[in-house]
mmCIF file as gemmi writes it, N, C-alpha and C atoms, coordinates in Angstrom:
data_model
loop_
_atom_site.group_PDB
_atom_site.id
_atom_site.type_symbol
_atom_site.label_atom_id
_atom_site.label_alt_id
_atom_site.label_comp_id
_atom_site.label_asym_id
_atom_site.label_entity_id
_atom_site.label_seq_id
_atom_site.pdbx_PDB_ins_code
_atom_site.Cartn_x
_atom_site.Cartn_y
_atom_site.Cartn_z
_atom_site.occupancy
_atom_site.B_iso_or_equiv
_atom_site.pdbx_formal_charge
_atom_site.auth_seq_id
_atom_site.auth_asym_id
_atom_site.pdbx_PDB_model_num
ATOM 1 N N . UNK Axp A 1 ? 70.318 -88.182 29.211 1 0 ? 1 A 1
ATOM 2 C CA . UNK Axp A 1 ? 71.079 -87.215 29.964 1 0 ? 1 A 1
ATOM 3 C C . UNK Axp A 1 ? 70.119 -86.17 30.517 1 0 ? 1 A 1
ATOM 4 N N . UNK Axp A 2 ? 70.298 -85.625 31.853 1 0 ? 2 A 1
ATOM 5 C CA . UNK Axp A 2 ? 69.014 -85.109 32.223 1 0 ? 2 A 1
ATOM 6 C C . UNK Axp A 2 ? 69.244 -83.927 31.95 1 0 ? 2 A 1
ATOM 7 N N . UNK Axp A 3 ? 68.712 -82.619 32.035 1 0 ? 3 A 1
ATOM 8 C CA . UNK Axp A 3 ? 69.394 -81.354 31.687 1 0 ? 3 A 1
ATOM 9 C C . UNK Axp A 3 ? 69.756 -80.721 33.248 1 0 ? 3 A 1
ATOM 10 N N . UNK Axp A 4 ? 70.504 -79.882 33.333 1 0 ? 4 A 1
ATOM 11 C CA . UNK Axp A 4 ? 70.67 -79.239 34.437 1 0 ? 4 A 1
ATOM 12 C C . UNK Axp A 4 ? 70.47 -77.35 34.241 1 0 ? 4 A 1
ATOM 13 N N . UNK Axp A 5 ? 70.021 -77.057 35.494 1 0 ? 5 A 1
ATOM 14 C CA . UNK Axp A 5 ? 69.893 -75.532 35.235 1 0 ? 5 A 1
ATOM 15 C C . UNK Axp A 5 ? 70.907 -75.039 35.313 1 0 ? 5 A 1
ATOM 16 N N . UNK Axp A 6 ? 70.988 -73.54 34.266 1 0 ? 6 A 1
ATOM 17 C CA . UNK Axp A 6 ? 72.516 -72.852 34.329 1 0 ? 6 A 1
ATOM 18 C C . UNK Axp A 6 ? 72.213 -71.588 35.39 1 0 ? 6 A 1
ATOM 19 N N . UNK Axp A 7 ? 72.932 -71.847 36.268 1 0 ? 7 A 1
ATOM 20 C CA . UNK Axp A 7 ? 72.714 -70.433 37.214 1 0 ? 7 A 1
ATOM 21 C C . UNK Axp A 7 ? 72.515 -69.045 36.48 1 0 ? 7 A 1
ATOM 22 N N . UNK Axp A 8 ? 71.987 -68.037 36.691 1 0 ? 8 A 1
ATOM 23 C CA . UNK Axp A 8 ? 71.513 -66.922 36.485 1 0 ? 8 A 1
ATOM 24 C C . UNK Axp A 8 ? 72.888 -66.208 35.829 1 0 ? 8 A 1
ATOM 25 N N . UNK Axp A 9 ? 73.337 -65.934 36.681 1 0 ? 9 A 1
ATOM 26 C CA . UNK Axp A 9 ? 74.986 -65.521 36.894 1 0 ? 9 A 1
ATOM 27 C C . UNK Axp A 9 ? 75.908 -66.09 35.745 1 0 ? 9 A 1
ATOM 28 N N . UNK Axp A 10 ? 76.215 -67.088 35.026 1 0 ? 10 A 1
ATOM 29 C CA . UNK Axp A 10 ? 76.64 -67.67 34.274 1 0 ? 10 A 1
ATOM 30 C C . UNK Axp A 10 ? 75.893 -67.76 32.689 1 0 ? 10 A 1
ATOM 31 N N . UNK Axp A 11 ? 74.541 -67.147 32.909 1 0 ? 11 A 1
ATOM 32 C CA . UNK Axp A 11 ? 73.808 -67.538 31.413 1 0 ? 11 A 1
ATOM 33 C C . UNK Axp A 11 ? 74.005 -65.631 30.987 1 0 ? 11 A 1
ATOM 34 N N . UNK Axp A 12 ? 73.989 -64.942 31.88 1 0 ? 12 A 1
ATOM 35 C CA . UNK Axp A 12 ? 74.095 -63.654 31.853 1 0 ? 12 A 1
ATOM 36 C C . UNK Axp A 12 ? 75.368 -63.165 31.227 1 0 ? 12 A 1
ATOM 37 N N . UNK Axp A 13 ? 76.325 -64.244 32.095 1 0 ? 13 A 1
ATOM 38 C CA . UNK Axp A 13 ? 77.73 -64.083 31.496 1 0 ? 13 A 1
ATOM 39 C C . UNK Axp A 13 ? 78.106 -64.457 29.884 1 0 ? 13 A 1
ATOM 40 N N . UNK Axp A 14 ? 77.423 -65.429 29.55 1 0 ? 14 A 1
ATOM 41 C CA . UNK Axp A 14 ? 77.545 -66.009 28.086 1 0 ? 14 A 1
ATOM 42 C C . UNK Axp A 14 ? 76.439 -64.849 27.142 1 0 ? 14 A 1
ATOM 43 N N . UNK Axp A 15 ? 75.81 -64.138 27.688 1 0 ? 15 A 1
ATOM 44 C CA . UNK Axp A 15 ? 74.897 -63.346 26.96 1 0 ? 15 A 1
ATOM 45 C C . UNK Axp A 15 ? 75.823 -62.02 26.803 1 0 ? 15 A 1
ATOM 46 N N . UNK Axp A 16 ? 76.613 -61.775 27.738 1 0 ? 16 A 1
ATOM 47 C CA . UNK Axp A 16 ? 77.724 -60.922 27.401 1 0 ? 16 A 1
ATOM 48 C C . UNK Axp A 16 ? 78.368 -60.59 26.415 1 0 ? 16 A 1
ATOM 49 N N . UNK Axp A 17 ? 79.051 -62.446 26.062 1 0 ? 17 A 1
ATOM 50 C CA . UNK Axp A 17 ? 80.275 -62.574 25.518 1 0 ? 17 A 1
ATOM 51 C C . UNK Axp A 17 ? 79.558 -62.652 24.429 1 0 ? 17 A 1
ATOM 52 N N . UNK Axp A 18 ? 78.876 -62.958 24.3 1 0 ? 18 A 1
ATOM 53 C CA . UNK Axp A 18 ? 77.754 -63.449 23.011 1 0 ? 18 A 1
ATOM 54 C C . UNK Axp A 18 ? 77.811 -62.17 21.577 1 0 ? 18 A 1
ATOM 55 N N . UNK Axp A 19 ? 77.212 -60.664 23.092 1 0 ? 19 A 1
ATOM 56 C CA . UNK Axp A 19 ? 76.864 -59.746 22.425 1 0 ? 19 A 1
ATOM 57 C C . UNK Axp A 19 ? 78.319 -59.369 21.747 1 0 ? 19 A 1
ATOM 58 N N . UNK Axp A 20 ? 79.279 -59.308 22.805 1 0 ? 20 A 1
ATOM 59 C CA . UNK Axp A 20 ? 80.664 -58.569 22.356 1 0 ? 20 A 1
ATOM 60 C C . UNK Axp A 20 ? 81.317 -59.561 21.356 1 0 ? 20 A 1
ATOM 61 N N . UNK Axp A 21 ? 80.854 -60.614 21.389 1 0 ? 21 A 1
ATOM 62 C CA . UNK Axp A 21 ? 81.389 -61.294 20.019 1 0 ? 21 A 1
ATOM 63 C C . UNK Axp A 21 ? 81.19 -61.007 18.619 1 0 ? 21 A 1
ATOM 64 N N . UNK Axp A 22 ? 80.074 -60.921 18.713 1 0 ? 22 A 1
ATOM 65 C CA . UNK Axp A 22 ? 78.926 -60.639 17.792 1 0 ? 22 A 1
ATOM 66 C C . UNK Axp A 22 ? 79.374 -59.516 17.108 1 0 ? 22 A 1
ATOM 67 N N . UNK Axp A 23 ? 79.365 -58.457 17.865 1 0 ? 23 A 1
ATOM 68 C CA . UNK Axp A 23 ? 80.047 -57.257 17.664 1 0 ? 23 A 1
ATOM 69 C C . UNK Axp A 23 ? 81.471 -57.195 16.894 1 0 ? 23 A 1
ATOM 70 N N . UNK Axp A 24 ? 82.651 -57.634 17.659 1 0 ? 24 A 1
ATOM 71 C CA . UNK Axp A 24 ? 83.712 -57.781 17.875 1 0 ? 24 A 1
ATOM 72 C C . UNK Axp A 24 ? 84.532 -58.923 17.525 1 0 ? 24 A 1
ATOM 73 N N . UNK Axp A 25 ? 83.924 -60.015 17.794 1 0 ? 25 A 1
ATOM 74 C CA . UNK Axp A 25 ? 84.694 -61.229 18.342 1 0 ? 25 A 1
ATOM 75 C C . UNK Axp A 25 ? 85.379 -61.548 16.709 1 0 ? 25 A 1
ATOM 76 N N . UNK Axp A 26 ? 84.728 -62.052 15.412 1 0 ? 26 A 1
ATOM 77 C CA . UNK Axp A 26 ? 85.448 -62.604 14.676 1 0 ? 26 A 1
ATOM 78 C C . UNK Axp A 26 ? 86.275 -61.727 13.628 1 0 ? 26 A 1
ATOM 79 N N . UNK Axp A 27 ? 86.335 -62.381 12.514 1 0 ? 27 A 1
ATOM 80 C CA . UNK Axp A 27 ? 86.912 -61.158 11.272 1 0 ? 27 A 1
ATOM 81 C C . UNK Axp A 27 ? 85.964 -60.275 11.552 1 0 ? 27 A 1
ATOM 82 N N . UNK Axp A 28 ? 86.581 -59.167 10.776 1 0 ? 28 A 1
ATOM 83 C CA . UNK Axp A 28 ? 85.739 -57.74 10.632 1 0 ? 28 A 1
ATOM 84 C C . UNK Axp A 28 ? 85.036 -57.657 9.452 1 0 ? 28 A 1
ATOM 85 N N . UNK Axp A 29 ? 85.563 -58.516 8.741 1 0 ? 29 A 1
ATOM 86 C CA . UNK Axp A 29 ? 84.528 -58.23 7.155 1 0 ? 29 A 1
ATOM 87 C C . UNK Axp A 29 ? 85.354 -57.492 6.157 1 0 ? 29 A 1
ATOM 88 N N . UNK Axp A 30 ? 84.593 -57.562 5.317 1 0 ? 30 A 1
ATOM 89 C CA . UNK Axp A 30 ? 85.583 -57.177 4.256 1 0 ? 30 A 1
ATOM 90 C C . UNK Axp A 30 ? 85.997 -55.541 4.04 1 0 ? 30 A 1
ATOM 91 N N . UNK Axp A 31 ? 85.187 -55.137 4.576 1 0 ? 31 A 1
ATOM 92 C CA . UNK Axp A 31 ? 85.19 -53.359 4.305 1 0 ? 31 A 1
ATOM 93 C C . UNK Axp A 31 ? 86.119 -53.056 5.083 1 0 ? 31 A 1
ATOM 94 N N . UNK Axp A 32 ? 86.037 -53.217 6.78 1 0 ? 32 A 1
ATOM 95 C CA . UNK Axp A 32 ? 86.654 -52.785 7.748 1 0 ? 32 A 1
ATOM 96 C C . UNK Axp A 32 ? 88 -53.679 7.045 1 0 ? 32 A 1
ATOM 97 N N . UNK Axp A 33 ? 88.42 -54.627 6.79 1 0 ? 33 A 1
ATOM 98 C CA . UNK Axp A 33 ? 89.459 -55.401 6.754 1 0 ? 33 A 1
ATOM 99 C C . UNK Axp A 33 ? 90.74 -54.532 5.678 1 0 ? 33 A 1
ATOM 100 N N . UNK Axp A 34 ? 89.9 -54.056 4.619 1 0 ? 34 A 1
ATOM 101 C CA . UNK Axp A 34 ? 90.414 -53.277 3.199 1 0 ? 34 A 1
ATOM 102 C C . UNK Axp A 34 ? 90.573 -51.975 3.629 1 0 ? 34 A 1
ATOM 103 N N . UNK Axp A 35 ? 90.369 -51.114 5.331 1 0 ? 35 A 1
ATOM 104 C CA . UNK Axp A 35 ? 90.049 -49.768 5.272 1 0 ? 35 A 1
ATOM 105 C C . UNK Axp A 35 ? 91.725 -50.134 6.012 1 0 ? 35 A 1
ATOM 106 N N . UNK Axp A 36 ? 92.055 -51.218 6.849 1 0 ? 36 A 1
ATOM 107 C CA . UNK Axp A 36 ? 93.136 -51.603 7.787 1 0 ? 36 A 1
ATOM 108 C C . UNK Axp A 36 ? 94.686 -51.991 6.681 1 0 ? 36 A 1
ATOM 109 N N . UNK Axp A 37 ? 94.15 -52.509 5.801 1 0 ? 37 A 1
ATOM 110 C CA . UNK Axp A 37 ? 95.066 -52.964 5.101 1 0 ? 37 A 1
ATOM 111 C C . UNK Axp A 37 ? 96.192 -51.693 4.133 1 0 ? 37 A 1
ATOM 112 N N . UNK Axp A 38 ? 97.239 -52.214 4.182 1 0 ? 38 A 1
ATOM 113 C CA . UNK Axp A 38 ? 98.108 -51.714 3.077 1 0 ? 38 A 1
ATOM 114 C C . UNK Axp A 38 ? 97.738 -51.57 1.485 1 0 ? 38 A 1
ATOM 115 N N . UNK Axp A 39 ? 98.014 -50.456 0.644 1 0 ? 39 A 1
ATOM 116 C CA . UNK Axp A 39 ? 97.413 -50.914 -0.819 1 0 ? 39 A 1
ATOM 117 C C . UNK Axp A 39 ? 98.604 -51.938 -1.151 1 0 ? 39 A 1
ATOM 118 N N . UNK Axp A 40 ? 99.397 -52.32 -0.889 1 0 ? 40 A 1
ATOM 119 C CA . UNK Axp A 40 ? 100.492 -53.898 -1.221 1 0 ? 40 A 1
ATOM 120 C C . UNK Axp A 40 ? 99.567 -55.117 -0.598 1 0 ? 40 A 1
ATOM 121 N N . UNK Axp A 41 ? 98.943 -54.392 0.721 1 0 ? 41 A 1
ATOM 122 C CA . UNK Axp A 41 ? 98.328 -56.147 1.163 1 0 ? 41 A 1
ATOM 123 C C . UNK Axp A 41 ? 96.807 -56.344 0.273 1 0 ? 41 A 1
ATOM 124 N N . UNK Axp A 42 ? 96.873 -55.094 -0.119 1 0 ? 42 A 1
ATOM 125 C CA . UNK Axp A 42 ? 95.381 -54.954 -0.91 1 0 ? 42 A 1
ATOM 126 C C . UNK Axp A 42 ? 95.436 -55.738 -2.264 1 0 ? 42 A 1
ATOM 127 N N . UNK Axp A 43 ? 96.328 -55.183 -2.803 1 0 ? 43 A 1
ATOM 128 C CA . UNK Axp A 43 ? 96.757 -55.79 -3.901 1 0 ? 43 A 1
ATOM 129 C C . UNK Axp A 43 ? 97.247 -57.731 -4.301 1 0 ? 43 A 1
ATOM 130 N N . UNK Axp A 44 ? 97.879 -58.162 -2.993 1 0 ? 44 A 1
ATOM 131 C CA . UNK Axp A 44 ? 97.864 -59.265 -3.017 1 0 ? 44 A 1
ATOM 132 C C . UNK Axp A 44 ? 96.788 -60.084 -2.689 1 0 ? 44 A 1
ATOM 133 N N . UNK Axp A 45 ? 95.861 -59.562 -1.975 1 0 ? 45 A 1
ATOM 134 C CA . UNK Axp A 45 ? 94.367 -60.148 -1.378 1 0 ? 45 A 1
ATOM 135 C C . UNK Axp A 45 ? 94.108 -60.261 -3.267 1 0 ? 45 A 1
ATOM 136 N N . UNK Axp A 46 ? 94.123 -58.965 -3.628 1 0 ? 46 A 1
ATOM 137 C CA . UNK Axp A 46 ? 92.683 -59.457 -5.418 1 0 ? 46 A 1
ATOM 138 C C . UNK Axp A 46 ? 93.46 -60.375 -5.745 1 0 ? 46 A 1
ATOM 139 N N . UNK Axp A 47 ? 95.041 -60.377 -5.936 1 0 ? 47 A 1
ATOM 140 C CA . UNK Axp A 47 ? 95.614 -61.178 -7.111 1 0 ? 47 A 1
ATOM 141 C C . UNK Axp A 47 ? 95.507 -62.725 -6.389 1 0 ? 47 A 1
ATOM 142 N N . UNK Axp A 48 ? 95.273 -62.876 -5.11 1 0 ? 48 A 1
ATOM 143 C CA . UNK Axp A 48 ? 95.197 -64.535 -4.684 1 0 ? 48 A 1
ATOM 144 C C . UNK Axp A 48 ? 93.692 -64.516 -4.857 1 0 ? 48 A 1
ATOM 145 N N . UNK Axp A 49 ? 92.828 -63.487 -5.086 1 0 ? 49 A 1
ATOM 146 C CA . UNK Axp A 49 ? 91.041 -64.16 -5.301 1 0 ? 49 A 1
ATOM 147 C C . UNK Axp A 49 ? 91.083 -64.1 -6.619 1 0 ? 49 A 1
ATOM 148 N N . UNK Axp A 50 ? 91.804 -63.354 -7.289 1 0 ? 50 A 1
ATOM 149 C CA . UNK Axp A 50 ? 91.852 -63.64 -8.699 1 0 ? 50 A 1
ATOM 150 C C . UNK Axp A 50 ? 92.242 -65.115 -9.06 1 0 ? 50 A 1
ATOM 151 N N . UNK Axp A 51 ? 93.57 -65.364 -8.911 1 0 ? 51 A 1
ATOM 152 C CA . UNK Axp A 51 ? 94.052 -66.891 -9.055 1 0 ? 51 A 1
ATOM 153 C C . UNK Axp A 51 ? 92.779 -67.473 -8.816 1 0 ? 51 A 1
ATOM 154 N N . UNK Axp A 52 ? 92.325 -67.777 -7.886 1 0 ? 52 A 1
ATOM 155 C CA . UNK Axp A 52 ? 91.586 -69.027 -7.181 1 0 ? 52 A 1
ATOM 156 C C . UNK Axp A 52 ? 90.388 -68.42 -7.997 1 0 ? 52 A 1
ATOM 157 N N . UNK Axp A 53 ? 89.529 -67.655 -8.659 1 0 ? 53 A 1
ATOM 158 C CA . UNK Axp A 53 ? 88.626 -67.538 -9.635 1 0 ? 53 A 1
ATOM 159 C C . UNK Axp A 53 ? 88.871 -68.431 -11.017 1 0 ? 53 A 1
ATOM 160 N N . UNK Axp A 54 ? 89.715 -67.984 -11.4 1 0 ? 54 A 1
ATOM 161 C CA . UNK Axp A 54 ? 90.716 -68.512 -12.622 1 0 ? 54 A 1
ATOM 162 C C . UNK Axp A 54 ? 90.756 -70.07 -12.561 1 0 ? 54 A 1
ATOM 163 N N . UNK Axp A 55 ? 91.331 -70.273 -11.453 1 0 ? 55 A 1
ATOM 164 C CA . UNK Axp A 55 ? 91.131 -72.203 -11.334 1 0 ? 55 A 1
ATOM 165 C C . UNK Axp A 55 ? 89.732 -72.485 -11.427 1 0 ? 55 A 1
ATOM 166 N N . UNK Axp A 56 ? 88.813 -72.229 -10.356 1 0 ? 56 A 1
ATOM 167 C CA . UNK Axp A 56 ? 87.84 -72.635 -10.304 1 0 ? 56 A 1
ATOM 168 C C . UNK Axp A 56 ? 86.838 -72.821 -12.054 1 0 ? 56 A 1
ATOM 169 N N . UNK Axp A 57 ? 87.268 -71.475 -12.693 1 0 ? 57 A 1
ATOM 170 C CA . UNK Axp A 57 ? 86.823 -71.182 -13.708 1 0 ? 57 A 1
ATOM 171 C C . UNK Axp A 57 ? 87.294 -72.559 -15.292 1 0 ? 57 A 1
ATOM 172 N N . UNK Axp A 58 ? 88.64 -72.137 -14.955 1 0 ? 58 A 1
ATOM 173 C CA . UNK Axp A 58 ? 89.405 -73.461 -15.626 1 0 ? 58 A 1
ATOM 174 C C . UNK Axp A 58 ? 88.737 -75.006 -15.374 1 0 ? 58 A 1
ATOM 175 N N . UNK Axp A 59 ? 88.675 -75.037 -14.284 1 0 ? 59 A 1
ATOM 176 C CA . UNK Axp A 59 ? 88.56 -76.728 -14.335 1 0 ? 59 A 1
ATOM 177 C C . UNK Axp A 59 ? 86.962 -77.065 -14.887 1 0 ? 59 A 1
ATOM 178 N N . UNK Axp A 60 ? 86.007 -75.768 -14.853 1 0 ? 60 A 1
ATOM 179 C CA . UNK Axp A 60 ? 84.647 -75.811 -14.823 1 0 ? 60 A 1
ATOM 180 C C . UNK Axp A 60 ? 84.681 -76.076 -16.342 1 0 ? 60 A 1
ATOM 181 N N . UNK Axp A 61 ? 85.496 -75.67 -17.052 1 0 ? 61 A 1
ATOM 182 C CA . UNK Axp A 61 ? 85.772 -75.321 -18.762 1 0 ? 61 A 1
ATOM 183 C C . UNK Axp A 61 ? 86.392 -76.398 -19.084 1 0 ? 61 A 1
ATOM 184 N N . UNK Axp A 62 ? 87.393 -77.134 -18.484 1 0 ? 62 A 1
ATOM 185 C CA . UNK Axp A 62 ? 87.584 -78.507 -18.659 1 0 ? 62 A 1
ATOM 186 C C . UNK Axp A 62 ? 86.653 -79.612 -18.754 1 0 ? 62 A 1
ATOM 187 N N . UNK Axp A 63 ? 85.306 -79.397 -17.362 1 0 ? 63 A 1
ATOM 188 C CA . UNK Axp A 63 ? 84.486 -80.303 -17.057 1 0 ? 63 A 1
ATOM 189 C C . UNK Axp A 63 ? 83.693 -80.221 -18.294 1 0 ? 63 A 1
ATOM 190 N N . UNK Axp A 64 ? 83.106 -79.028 -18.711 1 0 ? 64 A 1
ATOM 191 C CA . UNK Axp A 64 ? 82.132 -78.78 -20.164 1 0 ? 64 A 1
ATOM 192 C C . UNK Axp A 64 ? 83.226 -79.342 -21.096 1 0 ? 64 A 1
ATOM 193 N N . UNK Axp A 65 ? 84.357 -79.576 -21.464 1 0 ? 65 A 1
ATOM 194 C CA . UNK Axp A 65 ? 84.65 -79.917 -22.944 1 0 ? 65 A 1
ATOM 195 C C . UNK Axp A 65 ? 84.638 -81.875 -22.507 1 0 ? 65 A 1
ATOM 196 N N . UNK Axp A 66 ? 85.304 -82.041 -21.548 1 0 ? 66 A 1
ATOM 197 C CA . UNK Axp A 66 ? 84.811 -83.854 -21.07 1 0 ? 66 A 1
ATOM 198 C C . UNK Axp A 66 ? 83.371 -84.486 -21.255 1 0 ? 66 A 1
């Protein structure tokens, strides 16, 4: 496949979106996410990373006694 050049105009444009993505574009992370949240939505976020610790933890404690 041969390569083709990307016009000036168009690589400039993706260097844009790039930056403001980067910035902006996906989740916010965990800090910004917990500063947005409710202490109810806060509270259900630990207790579902709690659960899913707990399993992970469980089955690992299963695997050591097998």
């Amino acid at each position: 496949m041969a390569k083709r050049k990307i016009p000036v105009e168009l690589s400039e444009y993706f260097s844009r979106i790039g930056r403001k993505g980067g910035k902006l574009g996906g989740p916010l992370g965990g800090k910004r996410s917990l500063e947005t949240m409710t202490p109810e939505e806060r509270t259900a976020r630990a207790k579902k990373a709690a659960a899913a610790s707990a399993k992970v933890r469980s089955k690992a404690a299963k695997e050591r006694k097998a």
